[in-house]
KOLDREN-339285 format. One record per residue: x, y, z of N, C-alpha, C, CB in turn; residue in one letter. Coordinates in steps of 0.001 Angstrom, whole numbers, padded with zeros to 6 digits, always signed. Glycine has a CB too. Example, Ala and Ser with C-alpha at 12.3 -4.5 7.8 and 13.67 -1.06 7.14 Angstrom:
<pts>
+013190-005690+007800+012300-004500+007800+013200-003300+007800+011308-004473+009046A+012850-002250+007080+013670-001060+007140+012900+000030+007870+014084-000598+005725S
</pts>
This chain:
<pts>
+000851-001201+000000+000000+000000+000000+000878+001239+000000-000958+000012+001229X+001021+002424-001009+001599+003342-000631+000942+004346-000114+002227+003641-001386X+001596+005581-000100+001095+006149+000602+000013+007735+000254+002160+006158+001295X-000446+007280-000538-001685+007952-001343-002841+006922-001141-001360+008204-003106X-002754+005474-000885-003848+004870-000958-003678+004891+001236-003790+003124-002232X-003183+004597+001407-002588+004656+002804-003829+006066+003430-000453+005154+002729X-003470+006918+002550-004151+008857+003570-005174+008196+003232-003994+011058+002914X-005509+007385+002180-006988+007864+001450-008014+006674+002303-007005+007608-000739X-007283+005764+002972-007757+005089+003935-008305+005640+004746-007103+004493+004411X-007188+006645+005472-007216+007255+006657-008500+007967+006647-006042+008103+006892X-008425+008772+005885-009751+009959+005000-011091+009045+004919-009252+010499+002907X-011348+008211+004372-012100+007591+004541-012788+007209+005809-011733+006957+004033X-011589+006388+006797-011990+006331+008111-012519+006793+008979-011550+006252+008512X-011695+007878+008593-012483+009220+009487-013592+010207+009528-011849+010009+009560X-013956+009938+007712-015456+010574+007286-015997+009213+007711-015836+011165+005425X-016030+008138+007589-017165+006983+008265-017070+007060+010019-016651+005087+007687X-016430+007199+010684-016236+007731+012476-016993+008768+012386-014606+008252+013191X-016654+009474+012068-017744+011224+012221-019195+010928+011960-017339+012672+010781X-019207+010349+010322-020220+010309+009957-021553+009669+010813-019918+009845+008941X-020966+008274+011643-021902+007497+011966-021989+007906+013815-021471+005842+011413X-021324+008954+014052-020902+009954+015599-022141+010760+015461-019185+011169+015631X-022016+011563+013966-022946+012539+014003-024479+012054+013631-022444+013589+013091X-024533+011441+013021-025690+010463+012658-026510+010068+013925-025100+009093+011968X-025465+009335+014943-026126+009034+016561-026305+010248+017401-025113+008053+017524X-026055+011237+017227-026823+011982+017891-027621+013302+017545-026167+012155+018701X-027936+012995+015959-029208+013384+015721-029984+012680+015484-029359+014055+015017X-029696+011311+015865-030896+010028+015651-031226+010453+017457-030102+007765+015096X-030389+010268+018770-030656+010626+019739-030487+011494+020851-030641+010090+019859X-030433+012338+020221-029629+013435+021272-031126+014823+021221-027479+014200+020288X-031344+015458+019948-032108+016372+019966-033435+016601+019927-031801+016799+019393X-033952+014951+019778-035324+015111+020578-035702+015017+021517-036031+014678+020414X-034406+015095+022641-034449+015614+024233-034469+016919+024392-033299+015217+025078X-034167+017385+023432-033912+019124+023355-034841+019352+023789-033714+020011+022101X-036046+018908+023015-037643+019435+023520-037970+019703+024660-038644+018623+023340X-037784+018276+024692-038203+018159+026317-037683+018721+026936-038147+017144+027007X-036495+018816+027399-035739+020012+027730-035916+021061+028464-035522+020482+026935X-035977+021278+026881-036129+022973+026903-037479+023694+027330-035897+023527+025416X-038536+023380+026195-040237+023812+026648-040402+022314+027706-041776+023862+024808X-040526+023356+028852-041521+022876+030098-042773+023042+030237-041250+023342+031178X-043717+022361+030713-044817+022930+031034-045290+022999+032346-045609+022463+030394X-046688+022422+032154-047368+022486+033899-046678+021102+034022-049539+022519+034301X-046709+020038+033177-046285+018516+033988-045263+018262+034252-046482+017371+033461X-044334+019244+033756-043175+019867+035194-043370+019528+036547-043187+021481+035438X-044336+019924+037239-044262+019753+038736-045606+018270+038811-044780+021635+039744X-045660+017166+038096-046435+016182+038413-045416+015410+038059-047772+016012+037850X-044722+015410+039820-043203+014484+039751-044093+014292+041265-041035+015365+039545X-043998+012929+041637-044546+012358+042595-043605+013101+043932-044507+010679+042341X-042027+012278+043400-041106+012798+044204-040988+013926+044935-040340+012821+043696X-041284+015177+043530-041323+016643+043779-042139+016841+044616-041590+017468+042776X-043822+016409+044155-044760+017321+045217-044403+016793+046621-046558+017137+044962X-043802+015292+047121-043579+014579+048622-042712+015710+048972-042786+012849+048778X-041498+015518+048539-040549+016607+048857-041384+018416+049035-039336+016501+047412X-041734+018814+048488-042538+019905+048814-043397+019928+049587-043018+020313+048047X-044368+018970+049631-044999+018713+050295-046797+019283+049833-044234+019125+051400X-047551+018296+050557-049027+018921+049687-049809+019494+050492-050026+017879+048966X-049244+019557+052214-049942+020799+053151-049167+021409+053803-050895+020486+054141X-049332+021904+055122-048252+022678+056109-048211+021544+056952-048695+024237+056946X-048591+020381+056921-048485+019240+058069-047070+018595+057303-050131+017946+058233X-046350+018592+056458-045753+018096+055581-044925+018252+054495-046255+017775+055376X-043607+017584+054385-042481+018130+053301-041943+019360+053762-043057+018417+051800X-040968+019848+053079-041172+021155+053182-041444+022355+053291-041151+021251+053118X-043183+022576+053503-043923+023257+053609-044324+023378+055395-044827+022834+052596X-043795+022089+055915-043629+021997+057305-042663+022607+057889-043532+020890+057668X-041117+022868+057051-040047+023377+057982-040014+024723+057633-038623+022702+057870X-041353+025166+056383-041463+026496+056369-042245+027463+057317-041845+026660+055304X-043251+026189+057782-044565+026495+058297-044044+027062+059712-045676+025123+058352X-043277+026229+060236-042478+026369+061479-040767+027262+061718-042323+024838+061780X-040308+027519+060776-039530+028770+060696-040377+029812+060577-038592+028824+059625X-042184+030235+059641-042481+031104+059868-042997+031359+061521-043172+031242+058887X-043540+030778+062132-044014+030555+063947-042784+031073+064575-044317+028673+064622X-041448+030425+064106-040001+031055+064673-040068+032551+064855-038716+030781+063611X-040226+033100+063296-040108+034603+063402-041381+035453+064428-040198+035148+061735X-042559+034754+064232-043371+035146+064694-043352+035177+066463-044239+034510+064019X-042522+034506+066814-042118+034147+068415-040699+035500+068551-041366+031919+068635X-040360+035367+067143-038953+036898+067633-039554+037800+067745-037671+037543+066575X-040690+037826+066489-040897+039360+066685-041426+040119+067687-041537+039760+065873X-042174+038791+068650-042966+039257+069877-042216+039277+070389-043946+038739+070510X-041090+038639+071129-040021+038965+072081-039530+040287+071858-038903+038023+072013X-038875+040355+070520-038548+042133+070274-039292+043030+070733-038566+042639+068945X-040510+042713+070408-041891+043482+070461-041880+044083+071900-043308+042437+070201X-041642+042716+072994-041641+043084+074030-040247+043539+074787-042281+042206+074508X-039275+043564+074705-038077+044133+074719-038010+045559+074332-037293+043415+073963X-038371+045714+073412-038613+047225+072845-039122+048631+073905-039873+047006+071700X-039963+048018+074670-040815+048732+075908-039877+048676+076890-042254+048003+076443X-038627+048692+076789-037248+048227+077501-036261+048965+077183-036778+046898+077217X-036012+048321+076110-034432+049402+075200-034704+050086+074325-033198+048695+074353X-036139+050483+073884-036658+051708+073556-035762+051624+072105-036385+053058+074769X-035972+050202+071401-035465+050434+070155-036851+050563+069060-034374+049164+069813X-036879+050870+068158-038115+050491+066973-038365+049481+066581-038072+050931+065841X-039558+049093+066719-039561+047962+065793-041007+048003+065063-039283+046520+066614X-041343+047248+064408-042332+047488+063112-043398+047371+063802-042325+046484+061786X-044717+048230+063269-046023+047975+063853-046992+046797+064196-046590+048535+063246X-047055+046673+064968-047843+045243+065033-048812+045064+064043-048599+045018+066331X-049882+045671+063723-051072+045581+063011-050015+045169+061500-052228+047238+063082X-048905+046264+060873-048348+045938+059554-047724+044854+059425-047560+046776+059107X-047273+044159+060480-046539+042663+060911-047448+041700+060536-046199+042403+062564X-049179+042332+061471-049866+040938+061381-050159+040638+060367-050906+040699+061997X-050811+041648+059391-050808+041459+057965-049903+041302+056920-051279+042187+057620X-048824+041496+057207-047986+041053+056270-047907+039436+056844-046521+041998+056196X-048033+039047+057945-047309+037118+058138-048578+036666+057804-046639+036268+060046X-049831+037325+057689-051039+036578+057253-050945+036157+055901-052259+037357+057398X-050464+037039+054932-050686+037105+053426-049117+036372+053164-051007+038948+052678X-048287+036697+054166-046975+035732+053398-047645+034112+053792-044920+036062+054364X-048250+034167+054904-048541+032541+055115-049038+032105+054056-049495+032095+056204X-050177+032816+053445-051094+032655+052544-050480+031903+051150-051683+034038+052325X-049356+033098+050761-048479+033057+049764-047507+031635+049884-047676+034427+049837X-046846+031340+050681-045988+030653+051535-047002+028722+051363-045982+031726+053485X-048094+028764+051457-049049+027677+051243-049380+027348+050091-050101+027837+051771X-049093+028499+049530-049736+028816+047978-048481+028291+046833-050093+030843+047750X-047497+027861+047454-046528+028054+046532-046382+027363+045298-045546+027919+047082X-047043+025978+045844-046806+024858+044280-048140+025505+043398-047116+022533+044649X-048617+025891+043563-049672+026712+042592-049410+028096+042169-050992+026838+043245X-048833+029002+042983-047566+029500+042134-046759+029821+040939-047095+029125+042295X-046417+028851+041691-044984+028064+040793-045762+027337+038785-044289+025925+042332X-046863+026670+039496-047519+026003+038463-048519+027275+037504-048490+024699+039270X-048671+028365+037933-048997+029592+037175-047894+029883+036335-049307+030780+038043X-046558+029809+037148-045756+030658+036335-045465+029558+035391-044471+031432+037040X-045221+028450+035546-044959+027819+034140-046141+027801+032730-044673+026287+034541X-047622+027820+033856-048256+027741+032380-048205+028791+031700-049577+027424+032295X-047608+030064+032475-047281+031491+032059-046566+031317+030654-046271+032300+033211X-045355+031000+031224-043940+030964+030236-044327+029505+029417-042103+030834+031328X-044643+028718+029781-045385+027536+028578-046426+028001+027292-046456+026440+029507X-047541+028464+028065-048308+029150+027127-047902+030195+025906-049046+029743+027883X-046858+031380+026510-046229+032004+025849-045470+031650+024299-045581+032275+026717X-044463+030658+024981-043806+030084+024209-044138+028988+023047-043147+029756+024930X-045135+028678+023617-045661+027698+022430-046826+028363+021899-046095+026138+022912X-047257+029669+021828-047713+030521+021172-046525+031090+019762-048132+031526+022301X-045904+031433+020041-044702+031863+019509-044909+030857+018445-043329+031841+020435X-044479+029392+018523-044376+028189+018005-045234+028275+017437-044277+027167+018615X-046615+028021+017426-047965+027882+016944-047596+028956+015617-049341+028370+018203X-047540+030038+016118-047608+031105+015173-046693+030928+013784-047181+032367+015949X-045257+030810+014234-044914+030426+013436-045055+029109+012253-044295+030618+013917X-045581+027972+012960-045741+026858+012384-046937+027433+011114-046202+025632+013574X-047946+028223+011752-049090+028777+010649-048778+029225+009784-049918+029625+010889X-047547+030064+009579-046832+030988+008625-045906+030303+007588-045989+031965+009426X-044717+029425+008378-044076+028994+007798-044170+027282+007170-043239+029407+008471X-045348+026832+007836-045711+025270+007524-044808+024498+008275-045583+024806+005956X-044049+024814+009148-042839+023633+009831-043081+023589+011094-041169+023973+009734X-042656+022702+011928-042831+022576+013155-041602+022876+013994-043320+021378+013340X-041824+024167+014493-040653+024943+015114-040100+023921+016283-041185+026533+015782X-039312+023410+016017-038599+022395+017337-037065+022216+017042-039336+020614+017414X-036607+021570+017858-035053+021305+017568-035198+019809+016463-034008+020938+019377X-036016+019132+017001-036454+017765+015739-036203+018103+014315-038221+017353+015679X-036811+019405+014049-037118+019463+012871-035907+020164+012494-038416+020015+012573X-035222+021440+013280-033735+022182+012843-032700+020871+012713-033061+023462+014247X-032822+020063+013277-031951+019655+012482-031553+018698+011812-031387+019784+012783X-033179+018306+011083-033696+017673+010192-033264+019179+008464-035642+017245+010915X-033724+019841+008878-033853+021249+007740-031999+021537+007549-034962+023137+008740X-031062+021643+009227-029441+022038+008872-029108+020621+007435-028077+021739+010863X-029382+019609+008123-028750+017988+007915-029116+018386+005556-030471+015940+009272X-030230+018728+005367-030539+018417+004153-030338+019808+003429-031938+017760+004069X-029775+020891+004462-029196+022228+003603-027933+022043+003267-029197+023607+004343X-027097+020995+004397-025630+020917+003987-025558+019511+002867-024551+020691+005558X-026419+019025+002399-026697+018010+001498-025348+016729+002321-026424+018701-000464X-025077+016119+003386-024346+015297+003902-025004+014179+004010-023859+015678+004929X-025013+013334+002770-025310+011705+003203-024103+010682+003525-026083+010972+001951X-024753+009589+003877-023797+008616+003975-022267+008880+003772-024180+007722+003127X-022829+008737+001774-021527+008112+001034-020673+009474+000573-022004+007040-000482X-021270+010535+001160-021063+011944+000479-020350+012890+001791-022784+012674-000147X-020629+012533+002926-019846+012948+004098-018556+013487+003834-019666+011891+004973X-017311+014340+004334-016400+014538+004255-016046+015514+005590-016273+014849+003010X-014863+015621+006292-015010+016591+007396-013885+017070+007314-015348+016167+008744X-013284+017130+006417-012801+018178+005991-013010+018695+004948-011906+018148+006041X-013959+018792+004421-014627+019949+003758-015400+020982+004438-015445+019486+002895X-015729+022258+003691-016328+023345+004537-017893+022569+004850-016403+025046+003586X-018370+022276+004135-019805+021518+004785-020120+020421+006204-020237+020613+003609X-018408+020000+006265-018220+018892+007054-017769+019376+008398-017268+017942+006430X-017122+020625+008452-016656+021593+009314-018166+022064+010141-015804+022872+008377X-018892+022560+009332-020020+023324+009538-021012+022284+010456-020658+023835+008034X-021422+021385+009572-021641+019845+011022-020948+019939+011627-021516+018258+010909X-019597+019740+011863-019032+019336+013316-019455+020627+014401-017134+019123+013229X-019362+021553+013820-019528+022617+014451-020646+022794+015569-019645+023430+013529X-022011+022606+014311-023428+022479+014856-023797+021311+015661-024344+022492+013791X-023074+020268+015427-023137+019018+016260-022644+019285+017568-022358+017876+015677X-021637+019170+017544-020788+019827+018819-021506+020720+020009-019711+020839+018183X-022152+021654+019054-022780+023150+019805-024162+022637+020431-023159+024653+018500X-024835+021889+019307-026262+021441+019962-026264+020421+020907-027214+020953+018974X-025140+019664+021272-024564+018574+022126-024576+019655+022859-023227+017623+021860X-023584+020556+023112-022987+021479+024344-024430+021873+025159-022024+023111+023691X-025500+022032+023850-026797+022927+024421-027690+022071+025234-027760+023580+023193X-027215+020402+025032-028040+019294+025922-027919+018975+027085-027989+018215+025566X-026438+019540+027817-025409+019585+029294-025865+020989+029325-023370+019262+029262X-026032+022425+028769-026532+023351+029383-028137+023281+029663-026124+024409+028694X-029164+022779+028729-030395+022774+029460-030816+021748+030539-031301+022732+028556X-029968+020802+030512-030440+019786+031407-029931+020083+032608-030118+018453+031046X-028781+021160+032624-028611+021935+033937-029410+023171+034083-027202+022332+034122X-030411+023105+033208-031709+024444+033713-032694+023694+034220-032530+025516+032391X-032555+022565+033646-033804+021669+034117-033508+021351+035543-034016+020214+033227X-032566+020791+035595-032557+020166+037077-032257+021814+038366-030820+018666+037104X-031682+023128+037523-031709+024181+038488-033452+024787+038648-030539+025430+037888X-033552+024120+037777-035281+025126+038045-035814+024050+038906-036648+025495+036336X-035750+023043+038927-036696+022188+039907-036112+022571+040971-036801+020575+039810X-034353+022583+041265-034102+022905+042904-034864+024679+043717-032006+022975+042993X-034700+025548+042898-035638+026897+042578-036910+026669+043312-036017+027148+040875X-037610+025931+042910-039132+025249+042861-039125+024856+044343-039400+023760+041681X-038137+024210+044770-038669+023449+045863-038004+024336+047016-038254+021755+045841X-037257+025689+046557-036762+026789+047293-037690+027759+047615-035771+027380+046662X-039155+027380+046773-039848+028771+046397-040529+028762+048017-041184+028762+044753X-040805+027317+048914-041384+028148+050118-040210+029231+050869-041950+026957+051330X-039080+028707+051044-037896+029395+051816-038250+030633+051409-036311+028994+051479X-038264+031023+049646-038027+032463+049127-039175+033363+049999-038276+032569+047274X-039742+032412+049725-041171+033602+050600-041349+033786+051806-042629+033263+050476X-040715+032846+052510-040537+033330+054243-039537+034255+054265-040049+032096+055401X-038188+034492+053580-037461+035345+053878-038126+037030+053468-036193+034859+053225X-039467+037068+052658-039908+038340+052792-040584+038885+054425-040961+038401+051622X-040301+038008+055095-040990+038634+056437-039564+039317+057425-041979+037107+057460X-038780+039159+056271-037504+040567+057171-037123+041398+056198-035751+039995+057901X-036849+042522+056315-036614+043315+055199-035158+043111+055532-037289+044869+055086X-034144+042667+056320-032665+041872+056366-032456+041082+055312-032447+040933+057546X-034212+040257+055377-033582+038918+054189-034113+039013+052878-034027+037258+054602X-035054+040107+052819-035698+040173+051814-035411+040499+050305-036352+040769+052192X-033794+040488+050576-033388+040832+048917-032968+039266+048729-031832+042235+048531X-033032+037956+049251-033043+036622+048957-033839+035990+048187-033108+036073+049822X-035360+036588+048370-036255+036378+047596-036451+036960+046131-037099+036621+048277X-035578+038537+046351-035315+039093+044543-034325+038666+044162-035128+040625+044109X-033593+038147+044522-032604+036998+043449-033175+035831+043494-030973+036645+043871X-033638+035194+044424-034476+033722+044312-035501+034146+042999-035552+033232+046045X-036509+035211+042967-037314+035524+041456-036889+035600+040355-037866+036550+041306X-035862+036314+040433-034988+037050+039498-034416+035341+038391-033393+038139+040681X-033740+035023+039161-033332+033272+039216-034290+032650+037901-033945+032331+041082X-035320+032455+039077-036805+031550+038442-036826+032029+037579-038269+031517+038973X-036938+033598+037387-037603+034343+035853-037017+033732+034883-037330+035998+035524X-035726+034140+035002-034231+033688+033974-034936+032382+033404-032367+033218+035023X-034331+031460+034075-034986+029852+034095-035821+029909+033335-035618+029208+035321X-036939+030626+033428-038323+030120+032926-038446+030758+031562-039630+030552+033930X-037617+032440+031641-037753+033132+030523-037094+032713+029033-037313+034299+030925X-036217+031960+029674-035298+031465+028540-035995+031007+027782-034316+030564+028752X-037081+029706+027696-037393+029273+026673-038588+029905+025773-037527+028138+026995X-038701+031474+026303-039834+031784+024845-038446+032365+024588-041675+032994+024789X-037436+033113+025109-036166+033438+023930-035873+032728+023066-034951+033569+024309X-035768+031323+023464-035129+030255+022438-036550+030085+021401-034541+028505+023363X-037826+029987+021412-038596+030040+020577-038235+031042+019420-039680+030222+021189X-038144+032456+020452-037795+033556+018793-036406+033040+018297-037531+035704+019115X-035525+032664+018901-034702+032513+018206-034836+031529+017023-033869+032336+018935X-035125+030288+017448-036044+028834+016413-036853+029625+015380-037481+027645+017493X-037878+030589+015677-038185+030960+014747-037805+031971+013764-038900+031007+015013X-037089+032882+014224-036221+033465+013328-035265+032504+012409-035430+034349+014127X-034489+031583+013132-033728+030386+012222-034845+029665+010894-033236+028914+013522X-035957+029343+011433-036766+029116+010188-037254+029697+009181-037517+028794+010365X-037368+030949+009719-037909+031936+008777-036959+031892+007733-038104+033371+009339X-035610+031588+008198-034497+031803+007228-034409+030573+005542-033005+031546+008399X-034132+031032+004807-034099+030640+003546-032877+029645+003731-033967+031858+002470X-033522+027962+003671-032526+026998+004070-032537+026640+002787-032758+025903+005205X-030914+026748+002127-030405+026294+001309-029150+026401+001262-030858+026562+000505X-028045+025532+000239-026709+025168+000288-025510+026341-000158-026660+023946-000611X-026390+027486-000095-025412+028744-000358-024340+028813+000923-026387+030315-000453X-023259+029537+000945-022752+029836+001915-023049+030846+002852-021897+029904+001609X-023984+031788+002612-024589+032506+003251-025531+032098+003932-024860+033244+002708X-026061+031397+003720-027619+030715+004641-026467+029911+005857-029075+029040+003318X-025533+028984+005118-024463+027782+005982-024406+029242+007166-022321+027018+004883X-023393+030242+006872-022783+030853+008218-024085+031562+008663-021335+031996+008025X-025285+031859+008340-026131+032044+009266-026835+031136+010370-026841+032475+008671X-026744+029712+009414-027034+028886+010551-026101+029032+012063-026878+027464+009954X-025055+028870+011794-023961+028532+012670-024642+030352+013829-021814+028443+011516X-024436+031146+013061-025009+032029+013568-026340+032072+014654-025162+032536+012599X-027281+031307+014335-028548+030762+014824-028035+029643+016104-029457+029967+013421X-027113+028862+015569-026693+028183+016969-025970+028427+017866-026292+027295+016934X-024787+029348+017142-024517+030723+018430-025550+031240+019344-024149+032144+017757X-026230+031075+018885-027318+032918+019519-027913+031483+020487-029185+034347+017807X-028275+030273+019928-028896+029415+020902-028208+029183+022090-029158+028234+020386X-026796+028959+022228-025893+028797+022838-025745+029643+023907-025060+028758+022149X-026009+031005+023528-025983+032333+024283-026804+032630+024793-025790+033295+023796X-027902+032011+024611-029600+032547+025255-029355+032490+026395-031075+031662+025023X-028908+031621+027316-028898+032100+028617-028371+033433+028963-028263+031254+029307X-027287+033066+028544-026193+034220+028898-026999+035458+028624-024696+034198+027916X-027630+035603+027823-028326+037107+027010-029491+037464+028207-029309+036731+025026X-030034+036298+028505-031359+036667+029716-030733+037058+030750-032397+035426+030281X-029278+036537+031384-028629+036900+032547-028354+037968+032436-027664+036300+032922X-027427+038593+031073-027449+039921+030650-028246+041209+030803-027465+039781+029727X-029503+040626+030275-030498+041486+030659-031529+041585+031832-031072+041472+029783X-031582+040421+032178-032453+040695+034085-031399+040020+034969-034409+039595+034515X-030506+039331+035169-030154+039161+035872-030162+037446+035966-030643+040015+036574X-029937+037016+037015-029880+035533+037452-029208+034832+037372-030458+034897+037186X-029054+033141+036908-028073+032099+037001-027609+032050+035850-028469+030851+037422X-026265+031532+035892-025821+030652+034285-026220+029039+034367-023802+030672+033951X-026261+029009+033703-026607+027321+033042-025919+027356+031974-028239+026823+032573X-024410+027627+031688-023467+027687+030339-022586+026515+031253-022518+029550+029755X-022438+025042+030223-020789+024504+031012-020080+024881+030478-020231+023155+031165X-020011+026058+030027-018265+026420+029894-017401+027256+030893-018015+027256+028608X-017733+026577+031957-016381+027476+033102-017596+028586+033864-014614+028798+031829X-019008+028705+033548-019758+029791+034053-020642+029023+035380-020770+030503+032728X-020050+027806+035826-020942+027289+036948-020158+027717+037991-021277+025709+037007X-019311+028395+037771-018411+029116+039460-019160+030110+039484-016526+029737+039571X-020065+031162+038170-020599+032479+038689-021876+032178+039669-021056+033471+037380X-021891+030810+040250-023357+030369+041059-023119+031646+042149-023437+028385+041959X-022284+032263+042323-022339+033352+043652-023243+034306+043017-020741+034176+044206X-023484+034583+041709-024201+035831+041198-025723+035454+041898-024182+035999+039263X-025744+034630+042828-027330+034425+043007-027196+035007+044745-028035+032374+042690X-025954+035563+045193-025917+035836+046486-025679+037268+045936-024859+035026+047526X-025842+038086+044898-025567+039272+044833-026946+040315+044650-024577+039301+043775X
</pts>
């Protein structure tokens, strides 16, 4: 064998490795995206979840809230009565009682809540979707992007190459939408811990000490939740786009999976909250103590 048939082995080898790499995980990788990404209400019909939360104040977590709120309510009367002593201030009784009435309220209320705000940001987002699907005839999902990338870069089987610019451009998008399956599945699993934080968030509004815990605990959730009507406009802007084998449509895609990539980052940008990026951004978890 010399060594022209020798590379051309090699070349070969390595477009059939890639080929049948990238093949497996758009056969299984991006119709988890979905799921993923758009949450809905059956988000919180996790058996586990509601035990752990709990489904009264006798129970779960809603018990060690129920009874840290009684805690404060036992300080504030001690203060209360101390005060007639060391003649310090402390908050009006009547504005106390009503505020621990309506936080209790709130505080009980939470898995329903919680289950508003998703059908909030659910509803939203798959409005978005809907809309577009009417306009453009496709079904705005990650299923279908990259069903539409796969047949713009014309890459079959026997036609694969990765080192060509088409073959580059897959690895690229492969790579990136992989990266995007370790960043949402760390939104997924941060929004459920969020969720089962949301009684804590609301007892800490009964001190104005702790009460900026609860605007980053929101702030947080929003992020979380807001992300996925971002990623809708983004999906649908990518469709709107004219998919074909020009090179201009190719670097807009890549463009489109940038911007997917970044959606978190862009919501943190603009309101605030967590990263869910693995690239080196899970040390900024302190931005949730700021």
């Amino acid at each position: 064998m010399n060594e022209t048939n020798m590379t051309q082995v090699i070349i070969e080898t390595l477009n059939s490795i890639f080929s049948q790499f990238f093949t497996s995980i758009d056969t299984n990788v991006y119709s988890l995206l979905d799921e993923l990404v758009f949450i809905g209400q059956d988000f919180l019909e996790d058996s586990y979840l509601e035990k752990l939360l709990g489904t009264s104040s006798s129970n779960g977590l809603l018990l060690i809230a129920n009874s840290l709120l009684v805690g404060f309510i036992l300080y504030y009367a001690i203060s209360l009565l101390l005060s007639h002593i060391t003649f310090s201030p402390q908050e009006h009784p009547l504005k106390f009682f009503f505020k621990i009435v309506l936080l209790g309220i709130f505080l009980n209320s939470c898995y329903s809540i919680c289950e508003g705000l998703l059908f909030f940001t659910s509803s939203f987002s798959s409005a978005i979707r809907e809309v577009g699907e009417s306009i453009l005839g496709k079904e705005i999902c990650f299923s279908s992007l990259i069903q539409e990338l796969n047949d713009s870069l014309i890459l079959g089987e026997n036609s694969f190459n990765i080192f060509s610019f088409e073959g580059l451009l897959k690895g690229f998008m492969s790579f990136g939408l992989f990266q995007l399956l370790f960043s949402y599945a760390l939104r997924y699993v941060m929004l459920k811990v969020f969720l089962l934080l949301s009684p804590f968030a609301f007892l800490t509004i009964s001190n104005a000490k702790t009460s900026w815990i609860f605007k980053s605990w929101a702030r947080c959730l929003f992020s979380l939740l807001f992300t996925q009507v971002f990623i809708s406009i983004i999906l649908l802007i990518t469709f709107s786009a004219d998919f074909s084998d020009n090179l201009f449509s190719q670097l807009l895609y890549v463009g489109c999976i940038y911007a997917l990539i970044r959606a978190n980052h862009s919501i943190r940008e603009l309101i605030g909250g967590i990263s869910t990026s693995v690239d080196g951004q899970l040390l900024q978890l302190k931005s949730f103590l700021k």
